[in-house]
ZADREN-823531 format. One record per residue (C-alpha): residue in one letter; residue number from 1; x, y, z. Coordinates in nm, 2 decimals, always signed. Layout:
ZADREN-823531
pt res=A	n=NUM	x=X	y=Y	z=Z
...
end
This chain:
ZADREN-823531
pt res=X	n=1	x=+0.00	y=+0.00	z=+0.00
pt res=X	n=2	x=+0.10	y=+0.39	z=-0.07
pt res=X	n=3	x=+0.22	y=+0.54	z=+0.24
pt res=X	n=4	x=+0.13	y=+0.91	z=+0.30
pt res=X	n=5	x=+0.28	y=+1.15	z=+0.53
pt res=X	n=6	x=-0.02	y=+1.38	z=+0.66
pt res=X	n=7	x=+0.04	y=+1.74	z=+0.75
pt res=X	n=8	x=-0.17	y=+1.96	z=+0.96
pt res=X	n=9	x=-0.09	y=+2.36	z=+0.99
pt res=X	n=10	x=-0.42	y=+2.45	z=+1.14
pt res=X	n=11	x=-0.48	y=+2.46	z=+1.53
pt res=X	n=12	x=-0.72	y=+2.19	z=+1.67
pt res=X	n=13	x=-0.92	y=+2.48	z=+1.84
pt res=X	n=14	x=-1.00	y=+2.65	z=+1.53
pt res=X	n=15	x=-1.08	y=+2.37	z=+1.27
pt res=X	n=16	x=-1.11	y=+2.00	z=+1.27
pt res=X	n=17	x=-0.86	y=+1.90	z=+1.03
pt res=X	n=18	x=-0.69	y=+1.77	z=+1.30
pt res=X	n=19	x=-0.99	y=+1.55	z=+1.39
pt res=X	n=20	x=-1.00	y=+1.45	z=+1.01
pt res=X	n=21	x=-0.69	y=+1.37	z=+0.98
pt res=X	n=22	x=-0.67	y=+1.07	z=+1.27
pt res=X	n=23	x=-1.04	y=+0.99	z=+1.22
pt res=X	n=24	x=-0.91	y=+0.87	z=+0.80
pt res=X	n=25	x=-0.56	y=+0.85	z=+0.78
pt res=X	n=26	x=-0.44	y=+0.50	z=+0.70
pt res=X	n=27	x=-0.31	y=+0.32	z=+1.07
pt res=X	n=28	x=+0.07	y=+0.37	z=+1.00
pt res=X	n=29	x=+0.11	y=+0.64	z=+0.81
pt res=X	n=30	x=+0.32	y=+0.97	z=+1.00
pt res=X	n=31	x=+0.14	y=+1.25	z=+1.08
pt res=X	n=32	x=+0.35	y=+1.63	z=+1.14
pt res=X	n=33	x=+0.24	y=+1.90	z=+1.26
pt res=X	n=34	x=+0.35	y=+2.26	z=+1.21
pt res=X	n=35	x=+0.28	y=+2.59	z=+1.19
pt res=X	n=36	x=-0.06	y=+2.65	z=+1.43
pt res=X	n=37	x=-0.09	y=+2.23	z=+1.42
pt res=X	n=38	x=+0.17	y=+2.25	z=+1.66
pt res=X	n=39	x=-0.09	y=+2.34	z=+1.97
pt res=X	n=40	x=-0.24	y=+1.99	z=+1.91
pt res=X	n=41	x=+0.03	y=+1.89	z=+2.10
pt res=X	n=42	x=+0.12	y=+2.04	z=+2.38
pt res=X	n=43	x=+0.04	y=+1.86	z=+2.72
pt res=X	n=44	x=-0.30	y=+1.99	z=+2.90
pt res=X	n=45	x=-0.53	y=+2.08	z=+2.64
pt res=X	n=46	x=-0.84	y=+1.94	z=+2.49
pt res=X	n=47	x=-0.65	y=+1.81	z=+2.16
pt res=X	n=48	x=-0.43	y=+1.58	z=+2.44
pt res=X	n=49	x=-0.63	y=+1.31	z=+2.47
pt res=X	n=50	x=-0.73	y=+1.26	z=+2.08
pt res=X	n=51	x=-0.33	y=+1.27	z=+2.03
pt res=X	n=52	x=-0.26	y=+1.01	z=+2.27
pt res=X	n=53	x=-0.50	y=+0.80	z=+2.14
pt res=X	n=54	x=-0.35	y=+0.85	z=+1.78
pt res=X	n=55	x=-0.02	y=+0.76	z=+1.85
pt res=X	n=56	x=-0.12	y=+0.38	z=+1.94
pt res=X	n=57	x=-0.18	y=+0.37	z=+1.51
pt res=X	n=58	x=+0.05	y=+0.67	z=+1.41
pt res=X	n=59	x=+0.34	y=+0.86	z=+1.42
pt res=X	n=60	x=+0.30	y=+1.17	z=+1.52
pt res=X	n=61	x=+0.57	y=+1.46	z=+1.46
pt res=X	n=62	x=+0.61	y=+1.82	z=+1.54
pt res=X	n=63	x=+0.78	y=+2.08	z=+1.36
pt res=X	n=64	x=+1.06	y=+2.21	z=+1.60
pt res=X	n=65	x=+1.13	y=+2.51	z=+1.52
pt res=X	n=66	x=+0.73	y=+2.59	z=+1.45
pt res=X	n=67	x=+0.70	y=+2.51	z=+1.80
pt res=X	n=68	x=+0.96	y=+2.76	z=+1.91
pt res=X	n=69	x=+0.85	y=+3.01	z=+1.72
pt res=X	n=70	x=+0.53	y=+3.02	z=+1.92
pt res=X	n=71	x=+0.74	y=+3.01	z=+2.26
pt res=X	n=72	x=+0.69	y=+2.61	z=+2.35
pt res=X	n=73	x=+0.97	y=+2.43	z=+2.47
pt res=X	n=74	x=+0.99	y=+2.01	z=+2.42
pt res=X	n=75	x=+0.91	y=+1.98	z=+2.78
pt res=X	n=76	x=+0.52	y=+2.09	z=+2.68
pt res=X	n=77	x=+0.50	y=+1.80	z=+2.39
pt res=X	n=78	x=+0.28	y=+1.56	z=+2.50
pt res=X	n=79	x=+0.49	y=+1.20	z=+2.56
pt res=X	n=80	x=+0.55	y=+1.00	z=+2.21
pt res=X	n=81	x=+0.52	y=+1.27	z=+1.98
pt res=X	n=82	x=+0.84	y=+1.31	z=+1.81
pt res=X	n=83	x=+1.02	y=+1.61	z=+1.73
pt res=X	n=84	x=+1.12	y=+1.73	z=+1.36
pt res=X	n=85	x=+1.37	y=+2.02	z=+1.24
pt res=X	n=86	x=+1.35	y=+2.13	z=+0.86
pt res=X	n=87	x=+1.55	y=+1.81	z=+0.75
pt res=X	n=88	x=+1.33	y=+1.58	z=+0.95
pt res=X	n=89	x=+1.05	y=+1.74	z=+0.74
pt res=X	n=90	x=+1.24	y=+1.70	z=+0.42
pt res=X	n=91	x=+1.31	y=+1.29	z=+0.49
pt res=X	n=92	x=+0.96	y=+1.22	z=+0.59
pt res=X	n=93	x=+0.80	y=+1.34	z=+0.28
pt res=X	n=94	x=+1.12	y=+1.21	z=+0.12
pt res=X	n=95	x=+0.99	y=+0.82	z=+0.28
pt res=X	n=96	x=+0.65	y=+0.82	z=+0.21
pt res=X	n=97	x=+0.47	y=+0.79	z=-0.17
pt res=X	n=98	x=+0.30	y=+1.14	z=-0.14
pt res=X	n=99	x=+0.21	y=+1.40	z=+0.12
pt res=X	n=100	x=-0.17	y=+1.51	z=+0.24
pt res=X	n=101	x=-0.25	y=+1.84	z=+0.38
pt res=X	n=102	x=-0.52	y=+1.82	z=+0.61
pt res=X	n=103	x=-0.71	y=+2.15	z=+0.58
end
């Protein structure tokens, strides 16, 4: 089977894409967040249990320096999400058939 790499920019407290994303992407397949995606995983927030539950199926990633940019340090990523500079970015799309933007 293809394997996709899904992308979400938007933040779980404004759309759903997030939701979408988990509910249909195929069990496997990475998932990275970035840009305002990144607030779906931070520790303490509604998106936290969702997220948790994903990462039995999926990867899920985070866009470093997205995350920096809006003043989170690693400590705030919830536990089993993995962390991603540009390069990380690059090689995921790199391994994986094509890439999905969740909007």
């Amino acid at each position: 089977p293809m394997s996709i790499l899904n992308t979400v920019n938007k933040s779980p407290f404004e759309r759903n894409a997030l939701e979408s994303c988990l509910k249909f992407a195929n069990s496997g397949d990475p998932v990275l967040l970035f840009e305002d995606g990144v607030y779906a995983v931070l520790k303490g927030t509604s998106a936290e249990g969702q997220v948790k539950a994903a990462l039995d199926k999926q990867s899920i990633y985070v866009l470093g320096p997205d995350l920096a940019a809006r003043g989170f340090s690693e400590e705030r990523v919830i536990e089993g999400v993995k962390l991603v500079d540009y390069a990380g970015f690059v090689d995921l799309a790199a391994e994986t058939d094509k890439v999905q933007a969740w909007l």
